[in-house]
Phi, psi and omega in degrees: 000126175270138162249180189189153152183171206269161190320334178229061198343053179279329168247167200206156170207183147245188181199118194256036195186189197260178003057071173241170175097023186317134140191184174242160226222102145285001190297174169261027175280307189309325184295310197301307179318268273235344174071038154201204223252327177170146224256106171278129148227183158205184169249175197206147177267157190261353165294298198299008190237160187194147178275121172267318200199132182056037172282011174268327174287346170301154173205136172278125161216115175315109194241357171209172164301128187073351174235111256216055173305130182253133168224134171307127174313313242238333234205318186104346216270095174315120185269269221207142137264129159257148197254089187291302204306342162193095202271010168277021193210127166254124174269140172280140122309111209285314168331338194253013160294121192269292132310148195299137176283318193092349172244179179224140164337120181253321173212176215232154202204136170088349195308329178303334170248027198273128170328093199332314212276003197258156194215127191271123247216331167275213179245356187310156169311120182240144183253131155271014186233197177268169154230151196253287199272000000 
């Protein structure tokens, strides 16, 4: 079981499962969310995920047509995505994780837009688009 919650732990959730599709996100919406050079996620299934504490408090913004960014009303603290194009899947914020997931981000996505001032450092696979797999 993973916990996870947001910076002024009004809210909480669980994940009765694993955290896969690890990587980091340069576009610049993810950059503009998260206030930082570039966005760590995964997915999660969303049978496996459940809100423990303060789900009244999430608020949803649509950030593309279908995706459906959750952020705490209260604290700012980026959670989950949502898909209507696939509402069996949630992207996570690897950030709002409280416990080690057990994997690590395998590539880097968007690198075509990635902030001028951040200079990517490891050896991971970098895409200048998304990558689906």
């Amino acid at each position: 079981m993973l916990r996870g919650s947001c910076l002024c732990q009004g809210v909480a959730f669980q994940i009765a499962g694993s955290v896969t599709n690890l990587l980091y996100c340069h576009c610049g919406m993810c950059r503009k969310a998260h206030g930082s050079a570039f966005r760590a996620r995964g997915r999660v299934k969303a049978s496996e995920f459940r809100w423990t504490r303060g789900e009244a408090l999430i608020r949803f913004h649509e950030s593309s047509p279908g995706q459906h960014r959750g952020f705490c009303s209260v604290c700012g603290s980026p959670l989950l995505t949502k898909f209507d194009s696939d509402p069996t899947t949630f992207g996570l914020a690897l950030g709002a994780l409280d416990d080690d997931p057990g994997a690590r981000p395998e590539r880097h996505v968007y690198v075509g837009s990635k902030a001028p001032w951040h200079e990517i450092a490891d050896s991971l696979p970098r895409h200048e688009g998304g990558a689906t797999t």
